[in-house]
Biopython code that builds the backbone (N, CA, C, O; Angstrom):
import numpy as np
from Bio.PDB.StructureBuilder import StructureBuilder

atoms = [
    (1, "UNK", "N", (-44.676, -71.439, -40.517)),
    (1, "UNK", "CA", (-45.765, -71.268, -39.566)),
    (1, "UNK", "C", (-45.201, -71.240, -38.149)),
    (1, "UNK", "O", (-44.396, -72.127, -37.863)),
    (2, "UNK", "N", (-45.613, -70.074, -36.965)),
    (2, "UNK", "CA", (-45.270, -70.243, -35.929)),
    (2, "UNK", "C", (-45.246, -71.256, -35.129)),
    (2, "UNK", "O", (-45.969, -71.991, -35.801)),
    (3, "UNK", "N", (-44.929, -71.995, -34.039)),
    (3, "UNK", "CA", (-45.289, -72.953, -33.239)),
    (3, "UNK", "C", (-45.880, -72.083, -31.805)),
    (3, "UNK", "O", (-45.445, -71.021, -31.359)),
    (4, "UNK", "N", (-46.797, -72.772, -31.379)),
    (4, "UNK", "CA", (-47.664, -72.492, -30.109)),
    (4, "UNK", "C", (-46.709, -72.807, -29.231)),
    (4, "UNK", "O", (-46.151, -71.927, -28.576)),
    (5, "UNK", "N", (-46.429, -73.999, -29.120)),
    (5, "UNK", "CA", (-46.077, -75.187, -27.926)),
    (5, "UNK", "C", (-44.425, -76.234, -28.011)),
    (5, "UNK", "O", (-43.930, -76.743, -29.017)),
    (6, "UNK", "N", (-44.095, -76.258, -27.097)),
    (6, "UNK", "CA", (-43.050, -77.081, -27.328)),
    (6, "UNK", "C", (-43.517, -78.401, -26.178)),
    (6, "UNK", "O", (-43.715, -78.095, -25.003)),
    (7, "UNK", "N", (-43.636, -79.555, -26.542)),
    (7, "UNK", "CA", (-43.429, -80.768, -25.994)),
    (7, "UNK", "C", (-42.100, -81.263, -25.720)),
    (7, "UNK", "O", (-41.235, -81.323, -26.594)),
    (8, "UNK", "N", (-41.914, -81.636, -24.458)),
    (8, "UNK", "CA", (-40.682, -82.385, -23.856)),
    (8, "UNK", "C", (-40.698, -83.672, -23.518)),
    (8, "UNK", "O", (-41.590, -84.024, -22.747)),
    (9, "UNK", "N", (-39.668, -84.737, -24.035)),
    (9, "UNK", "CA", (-39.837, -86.341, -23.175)),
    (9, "UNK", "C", (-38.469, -86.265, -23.049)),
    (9, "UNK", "O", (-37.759, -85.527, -23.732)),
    (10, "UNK", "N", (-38.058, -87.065, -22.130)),
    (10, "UNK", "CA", (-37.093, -87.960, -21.891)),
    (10, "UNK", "C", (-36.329, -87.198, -21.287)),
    (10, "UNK", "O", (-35.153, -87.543, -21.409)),
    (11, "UNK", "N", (-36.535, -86.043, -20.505)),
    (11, "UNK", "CA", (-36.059, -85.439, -19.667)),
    (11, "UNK", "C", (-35.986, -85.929, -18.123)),
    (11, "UNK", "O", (-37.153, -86.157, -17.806)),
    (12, "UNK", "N", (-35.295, -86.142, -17.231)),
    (12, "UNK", "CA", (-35.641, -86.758, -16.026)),
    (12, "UNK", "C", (-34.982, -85.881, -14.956)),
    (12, "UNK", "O", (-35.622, -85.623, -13.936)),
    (13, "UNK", "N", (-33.958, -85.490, -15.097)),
    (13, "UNK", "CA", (-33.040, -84.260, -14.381)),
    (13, "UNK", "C", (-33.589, -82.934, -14.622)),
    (13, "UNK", "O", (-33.781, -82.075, -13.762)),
    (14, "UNK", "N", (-33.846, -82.836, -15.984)),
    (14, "UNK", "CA", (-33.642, -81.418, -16.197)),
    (14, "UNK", "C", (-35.497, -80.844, -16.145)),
    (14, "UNK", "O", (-36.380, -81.506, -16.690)),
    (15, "UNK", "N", (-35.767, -79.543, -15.395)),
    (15, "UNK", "CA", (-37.444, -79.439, -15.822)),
    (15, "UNK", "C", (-37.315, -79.224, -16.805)),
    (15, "UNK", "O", (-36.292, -78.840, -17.372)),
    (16, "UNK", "N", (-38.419, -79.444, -17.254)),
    (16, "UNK", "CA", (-38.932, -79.045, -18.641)),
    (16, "UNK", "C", (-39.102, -77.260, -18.901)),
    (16, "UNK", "O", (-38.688, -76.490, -19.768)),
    (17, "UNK", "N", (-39.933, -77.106, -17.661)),
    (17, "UNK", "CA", (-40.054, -75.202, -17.749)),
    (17, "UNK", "C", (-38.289, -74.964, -18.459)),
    (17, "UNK", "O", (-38.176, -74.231, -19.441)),
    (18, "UNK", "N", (-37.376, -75.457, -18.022)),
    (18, "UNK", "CA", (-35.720, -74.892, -17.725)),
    (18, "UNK", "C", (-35.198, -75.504, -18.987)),
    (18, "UNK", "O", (-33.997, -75.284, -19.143)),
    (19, "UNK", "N", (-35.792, -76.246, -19.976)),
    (19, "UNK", "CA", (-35.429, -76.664, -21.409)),
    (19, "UNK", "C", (-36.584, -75.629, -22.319)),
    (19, "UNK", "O", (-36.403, -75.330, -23.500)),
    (20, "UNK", "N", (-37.580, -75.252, -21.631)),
    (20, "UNK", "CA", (-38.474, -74.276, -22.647)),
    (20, "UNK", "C", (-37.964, -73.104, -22.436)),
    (20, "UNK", "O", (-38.270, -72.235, -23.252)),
    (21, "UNK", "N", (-37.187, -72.787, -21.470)),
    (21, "UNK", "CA", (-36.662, -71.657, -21.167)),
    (21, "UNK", "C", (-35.670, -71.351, -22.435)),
    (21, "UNK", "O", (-35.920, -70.305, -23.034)),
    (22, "UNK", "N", (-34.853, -71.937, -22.793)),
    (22, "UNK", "CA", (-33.573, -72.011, -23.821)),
    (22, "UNK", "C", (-34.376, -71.925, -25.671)),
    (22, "UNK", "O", (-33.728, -72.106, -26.702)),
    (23, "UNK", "N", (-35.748, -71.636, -25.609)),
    (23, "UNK", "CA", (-36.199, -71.082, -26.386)),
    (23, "UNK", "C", (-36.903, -70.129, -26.568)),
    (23, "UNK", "O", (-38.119, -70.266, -26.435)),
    (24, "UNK", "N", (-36.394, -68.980, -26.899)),
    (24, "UNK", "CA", (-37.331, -67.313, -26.654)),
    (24, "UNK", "C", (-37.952, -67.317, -28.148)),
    (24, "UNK", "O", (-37.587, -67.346, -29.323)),
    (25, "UNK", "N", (-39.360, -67.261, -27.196)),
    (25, "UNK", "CA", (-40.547, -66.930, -27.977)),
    (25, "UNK", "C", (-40.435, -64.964, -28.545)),
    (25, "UNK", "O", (-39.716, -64.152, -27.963)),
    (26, "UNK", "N", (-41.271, -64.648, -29.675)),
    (26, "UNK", "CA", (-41.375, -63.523, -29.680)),
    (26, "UNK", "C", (-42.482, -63.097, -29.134)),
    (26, "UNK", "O", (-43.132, -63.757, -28.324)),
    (27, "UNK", "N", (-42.911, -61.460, -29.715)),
    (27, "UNK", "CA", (-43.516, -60.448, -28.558)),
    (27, "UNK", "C", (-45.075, -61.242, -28.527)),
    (27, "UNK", "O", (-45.685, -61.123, -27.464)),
    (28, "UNK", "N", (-45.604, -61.870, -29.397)),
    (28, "UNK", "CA", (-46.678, -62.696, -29.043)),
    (28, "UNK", "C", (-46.539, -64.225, -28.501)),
    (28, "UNK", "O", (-47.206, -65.203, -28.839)),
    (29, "UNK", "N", (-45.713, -64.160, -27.772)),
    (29, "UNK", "CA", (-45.275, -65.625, -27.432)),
    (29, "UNK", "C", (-45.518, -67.016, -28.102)),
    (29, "UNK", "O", (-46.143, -67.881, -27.489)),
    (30, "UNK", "N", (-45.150, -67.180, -29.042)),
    (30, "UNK", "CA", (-44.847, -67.626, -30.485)),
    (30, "UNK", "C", (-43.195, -68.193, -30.817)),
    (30, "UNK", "O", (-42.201, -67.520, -30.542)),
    (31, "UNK", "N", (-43.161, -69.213, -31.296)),
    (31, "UNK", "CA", (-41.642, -69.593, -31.642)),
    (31, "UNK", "C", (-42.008, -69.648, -33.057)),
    (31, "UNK", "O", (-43.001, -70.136, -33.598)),
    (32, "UNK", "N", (-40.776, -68.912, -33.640)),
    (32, "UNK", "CA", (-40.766, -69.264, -35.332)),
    (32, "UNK", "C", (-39.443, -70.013, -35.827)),
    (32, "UNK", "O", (-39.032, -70.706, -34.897)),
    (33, "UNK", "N", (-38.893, -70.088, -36.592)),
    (33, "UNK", "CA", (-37.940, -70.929, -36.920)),
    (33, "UNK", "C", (-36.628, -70.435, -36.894)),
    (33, "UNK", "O", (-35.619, -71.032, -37.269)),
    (34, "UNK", "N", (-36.753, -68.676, -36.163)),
    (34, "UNK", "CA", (-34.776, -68.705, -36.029)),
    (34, "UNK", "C", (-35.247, -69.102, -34.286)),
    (34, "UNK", "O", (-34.279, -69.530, -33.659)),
    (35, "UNK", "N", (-35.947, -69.057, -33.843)),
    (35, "UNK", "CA", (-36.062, -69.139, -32.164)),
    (35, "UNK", "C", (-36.001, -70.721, -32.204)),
    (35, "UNK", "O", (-35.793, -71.025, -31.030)),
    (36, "UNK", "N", (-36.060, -71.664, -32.807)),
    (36, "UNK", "CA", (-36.216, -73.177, -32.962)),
    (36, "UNK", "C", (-34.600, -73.329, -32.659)),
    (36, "UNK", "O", (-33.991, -73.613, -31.628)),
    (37, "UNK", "N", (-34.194, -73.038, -33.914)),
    (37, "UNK", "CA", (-32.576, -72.790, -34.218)),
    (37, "UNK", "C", (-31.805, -72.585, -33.437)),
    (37, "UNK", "O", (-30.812, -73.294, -33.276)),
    (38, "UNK", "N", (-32.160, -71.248, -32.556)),
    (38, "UNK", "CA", (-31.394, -70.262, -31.375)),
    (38, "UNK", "C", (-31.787, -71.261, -30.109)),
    (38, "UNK", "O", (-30.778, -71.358, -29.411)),
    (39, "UNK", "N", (-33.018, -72.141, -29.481)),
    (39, "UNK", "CA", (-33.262, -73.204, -28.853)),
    (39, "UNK", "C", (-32.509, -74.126, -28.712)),
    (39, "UNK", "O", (-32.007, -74.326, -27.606)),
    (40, "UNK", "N", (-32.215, -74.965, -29.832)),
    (40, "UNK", "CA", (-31.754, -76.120, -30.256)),
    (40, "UNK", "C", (-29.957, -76.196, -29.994)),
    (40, "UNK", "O", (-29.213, -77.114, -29.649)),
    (41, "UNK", "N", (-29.731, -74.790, -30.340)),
    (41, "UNK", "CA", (-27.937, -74.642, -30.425)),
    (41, "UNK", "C", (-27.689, -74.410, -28.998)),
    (41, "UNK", "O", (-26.600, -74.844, -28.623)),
    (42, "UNK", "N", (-28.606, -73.686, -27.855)),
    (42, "UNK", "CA", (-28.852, -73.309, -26.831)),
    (42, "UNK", "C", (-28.942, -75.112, -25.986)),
    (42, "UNK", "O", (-28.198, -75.313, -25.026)),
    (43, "UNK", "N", (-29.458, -75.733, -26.252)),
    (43, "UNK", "CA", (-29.499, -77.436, -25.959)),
    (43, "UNK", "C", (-27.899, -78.236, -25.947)),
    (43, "UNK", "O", (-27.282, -78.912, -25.124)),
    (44, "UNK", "N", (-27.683, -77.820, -27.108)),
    (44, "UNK", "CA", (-26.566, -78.546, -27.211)),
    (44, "UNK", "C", (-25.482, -78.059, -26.784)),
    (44, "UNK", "O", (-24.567, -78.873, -26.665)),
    (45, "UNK", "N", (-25.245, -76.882, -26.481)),
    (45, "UNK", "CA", (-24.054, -75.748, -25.858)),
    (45, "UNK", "C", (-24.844, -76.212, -24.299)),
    (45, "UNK", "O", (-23.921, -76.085, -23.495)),
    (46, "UNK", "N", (-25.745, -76.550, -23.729)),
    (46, "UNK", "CA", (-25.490, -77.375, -22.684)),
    (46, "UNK", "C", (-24.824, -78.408, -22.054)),
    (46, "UNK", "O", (-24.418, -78.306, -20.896)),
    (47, "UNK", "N", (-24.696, -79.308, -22.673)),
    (47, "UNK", "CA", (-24.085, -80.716, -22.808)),
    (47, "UNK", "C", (-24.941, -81.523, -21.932)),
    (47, "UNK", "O", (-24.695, -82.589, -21.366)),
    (48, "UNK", "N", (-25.871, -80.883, -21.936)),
    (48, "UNK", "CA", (-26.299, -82.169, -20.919)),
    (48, "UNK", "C", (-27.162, -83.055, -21.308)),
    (48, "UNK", "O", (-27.839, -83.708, -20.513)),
    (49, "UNK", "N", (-27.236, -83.184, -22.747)),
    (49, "UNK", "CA", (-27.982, -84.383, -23.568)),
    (49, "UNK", "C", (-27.215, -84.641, -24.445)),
    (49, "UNK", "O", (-26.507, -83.884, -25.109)),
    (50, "UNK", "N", (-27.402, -86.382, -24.497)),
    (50, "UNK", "CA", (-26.643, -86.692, -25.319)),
    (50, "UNK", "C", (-27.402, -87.023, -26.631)),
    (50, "UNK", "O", (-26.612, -87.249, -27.548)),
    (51, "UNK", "N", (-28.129, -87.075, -26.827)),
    (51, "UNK", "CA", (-28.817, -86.962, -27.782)),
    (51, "UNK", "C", (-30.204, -85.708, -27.924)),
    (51, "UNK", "O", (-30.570, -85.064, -26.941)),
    (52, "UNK", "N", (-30.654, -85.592, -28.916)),
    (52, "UNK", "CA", (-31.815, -84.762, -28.752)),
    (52, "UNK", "C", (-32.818, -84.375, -30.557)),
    (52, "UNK", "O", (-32.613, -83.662, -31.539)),
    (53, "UNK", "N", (-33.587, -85.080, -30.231)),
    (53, "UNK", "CA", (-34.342, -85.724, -31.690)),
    (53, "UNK", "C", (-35.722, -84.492, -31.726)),
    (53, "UNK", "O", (-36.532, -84.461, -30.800)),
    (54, "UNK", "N", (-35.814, -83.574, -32.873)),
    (54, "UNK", "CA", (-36.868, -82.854, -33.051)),
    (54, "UNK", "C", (-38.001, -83.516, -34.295)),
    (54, "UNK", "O", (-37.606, -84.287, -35.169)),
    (55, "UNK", "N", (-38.963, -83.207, -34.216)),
    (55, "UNK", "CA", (-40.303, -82.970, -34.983)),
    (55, "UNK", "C", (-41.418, -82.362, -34.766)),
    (55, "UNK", "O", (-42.214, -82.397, -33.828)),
    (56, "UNK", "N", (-41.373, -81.611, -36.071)),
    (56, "UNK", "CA", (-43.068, -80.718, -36.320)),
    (56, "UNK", "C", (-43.877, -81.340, -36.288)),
    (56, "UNK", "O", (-43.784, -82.356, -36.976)),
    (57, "UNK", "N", (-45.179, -81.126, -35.472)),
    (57, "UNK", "CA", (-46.324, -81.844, -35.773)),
    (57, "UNK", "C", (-47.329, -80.818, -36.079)),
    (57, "UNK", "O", (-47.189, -79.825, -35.364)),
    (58, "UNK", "N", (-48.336, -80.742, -36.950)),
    (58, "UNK", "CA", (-49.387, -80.198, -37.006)),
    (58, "UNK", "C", (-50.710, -80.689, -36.025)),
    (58, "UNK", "O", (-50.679, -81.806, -35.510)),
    (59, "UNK", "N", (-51.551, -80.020, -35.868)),
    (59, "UNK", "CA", (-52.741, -80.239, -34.861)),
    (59, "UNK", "C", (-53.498, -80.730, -35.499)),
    (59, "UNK", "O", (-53.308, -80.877, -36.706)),
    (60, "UNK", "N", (-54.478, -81.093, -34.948)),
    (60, "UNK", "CA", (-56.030, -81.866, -35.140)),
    (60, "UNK", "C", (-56.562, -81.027, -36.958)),
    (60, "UNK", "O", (-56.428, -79.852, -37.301)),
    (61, "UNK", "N", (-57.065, -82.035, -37.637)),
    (61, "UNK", "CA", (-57.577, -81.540, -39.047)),
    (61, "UNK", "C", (-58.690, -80.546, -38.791)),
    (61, "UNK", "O", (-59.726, -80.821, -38.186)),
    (62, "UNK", "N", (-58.209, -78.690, -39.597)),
    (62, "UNK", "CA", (-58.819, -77.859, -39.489)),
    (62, "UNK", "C", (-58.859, -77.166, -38.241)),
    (62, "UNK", "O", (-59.833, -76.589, -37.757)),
    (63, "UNK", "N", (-57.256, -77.321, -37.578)),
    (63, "UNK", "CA", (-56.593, -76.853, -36.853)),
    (63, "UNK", "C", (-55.009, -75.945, -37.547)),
    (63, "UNK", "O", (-54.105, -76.365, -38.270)),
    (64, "UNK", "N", (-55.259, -74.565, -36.908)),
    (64, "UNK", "CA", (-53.690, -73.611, -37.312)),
    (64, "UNK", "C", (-52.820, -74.033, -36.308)),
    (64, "UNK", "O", (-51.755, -73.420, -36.385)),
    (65, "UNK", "N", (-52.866, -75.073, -35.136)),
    (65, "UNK", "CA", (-51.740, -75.306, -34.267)),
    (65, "UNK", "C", (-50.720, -75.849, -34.616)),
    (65, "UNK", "O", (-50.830, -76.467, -35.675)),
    (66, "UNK", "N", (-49.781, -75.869, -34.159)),
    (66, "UNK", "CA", (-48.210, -76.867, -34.549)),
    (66, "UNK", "C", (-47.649, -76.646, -33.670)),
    (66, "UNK", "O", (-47.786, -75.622, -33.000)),
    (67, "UNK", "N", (-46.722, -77.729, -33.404)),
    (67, "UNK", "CA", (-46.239, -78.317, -32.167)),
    (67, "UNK", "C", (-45.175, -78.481, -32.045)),
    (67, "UNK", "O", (-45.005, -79.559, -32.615)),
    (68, "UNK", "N", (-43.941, -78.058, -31.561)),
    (68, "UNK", "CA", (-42.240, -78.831, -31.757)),
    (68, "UNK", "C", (-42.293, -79.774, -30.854)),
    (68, "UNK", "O", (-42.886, -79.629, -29.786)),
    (69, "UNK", "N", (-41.624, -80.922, -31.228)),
    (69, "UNK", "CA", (-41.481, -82.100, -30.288)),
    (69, "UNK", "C", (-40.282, -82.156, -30.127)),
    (69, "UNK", "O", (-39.638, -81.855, -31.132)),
    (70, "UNK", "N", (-39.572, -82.492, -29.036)),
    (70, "UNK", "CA", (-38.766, -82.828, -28.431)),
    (70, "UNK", "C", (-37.813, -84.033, -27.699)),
    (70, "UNK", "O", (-37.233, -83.753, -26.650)),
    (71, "UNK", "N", (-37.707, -85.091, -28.168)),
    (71, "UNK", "CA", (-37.325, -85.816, -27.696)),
    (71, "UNK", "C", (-35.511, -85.919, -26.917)),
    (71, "UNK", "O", (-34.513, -85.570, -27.548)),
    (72, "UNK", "N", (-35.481, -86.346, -25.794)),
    (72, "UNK", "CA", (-34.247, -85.788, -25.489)),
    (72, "UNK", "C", (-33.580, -86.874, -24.741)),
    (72, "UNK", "O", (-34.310, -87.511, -23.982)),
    (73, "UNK", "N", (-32.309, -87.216, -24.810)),
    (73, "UNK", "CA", (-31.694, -88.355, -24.059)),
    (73, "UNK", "C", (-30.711, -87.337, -23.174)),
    (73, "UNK", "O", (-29.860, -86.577, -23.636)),
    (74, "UNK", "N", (-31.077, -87.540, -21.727)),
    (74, "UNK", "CA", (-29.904, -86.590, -20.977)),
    (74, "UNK", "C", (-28.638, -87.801, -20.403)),
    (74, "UNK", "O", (-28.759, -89.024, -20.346)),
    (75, "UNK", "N", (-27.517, -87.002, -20.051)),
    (75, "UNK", "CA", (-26.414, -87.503, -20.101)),
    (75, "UNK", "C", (-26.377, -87.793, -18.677)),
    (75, "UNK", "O", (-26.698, -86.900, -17.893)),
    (76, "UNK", "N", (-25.918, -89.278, -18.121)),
    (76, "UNK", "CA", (-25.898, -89.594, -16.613)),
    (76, "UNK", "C", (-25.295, -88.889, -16.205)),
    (76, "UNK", "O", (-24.242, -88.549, -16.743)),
    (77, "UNK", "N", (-25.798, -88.317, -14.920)),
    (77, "UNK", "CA", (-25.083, -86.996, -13.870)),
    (77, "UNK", "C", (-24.480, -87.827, -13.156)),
    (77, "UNK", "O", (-24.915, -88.922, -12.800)),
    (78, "UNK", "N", (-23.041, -87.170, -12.811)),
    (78, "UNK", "CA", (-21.875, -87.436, -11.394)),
    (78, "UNK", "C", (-22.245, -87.704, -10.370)),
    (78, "UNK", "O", (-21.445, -87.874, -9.450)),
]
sb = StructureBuilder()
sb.init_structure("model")
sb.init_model(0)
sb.init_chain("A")
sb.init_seg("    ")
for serial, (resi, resn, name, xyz) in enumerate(atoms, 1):
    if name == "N":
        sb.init_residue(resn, " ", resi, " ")
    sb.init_atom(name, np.array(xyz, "f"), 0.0, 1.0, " ", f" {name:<3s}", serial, name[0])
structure = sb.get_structure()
């Protein structure tokens, strides 16, 4: 199932727009699961988290939404 939305925490340096950026949606602006993938490897070929924890969530019951979550530990800057 596509995802609508990506949720960001634990970002404090980095915007969030500029971590949603590192995931390309397709032509209906939509993430499916190689754009999750292509995101995620795109995160970590950053280095600038040292950790970074995902989960699917589905939406409200008798809802088609789903959600990637994001949880992210960034790495103390110089």
């Amino acid at each position: 199932q596509d995802i609508r939305e990506i949720i960001v925490s634990g970002n404090i340096d980095t915007k969030t727009s500029a971590i949603k950026r590192l995931f390309p949606k397709d032509s209906r602006g939509l993430l499916d699961p190689v754009s999750l993938k292509k995101g995620l490897a795109n995160l970590r070929e950053s280095g600038q988290f040292s950790r970074i924890d995902q989960k699917i969530l589905q939406g409200a019951q008798n809802s088609e939404d789903v959600y990637f979550l994001l949880q992210l530990a960034e790495r103390p800057s110089l």
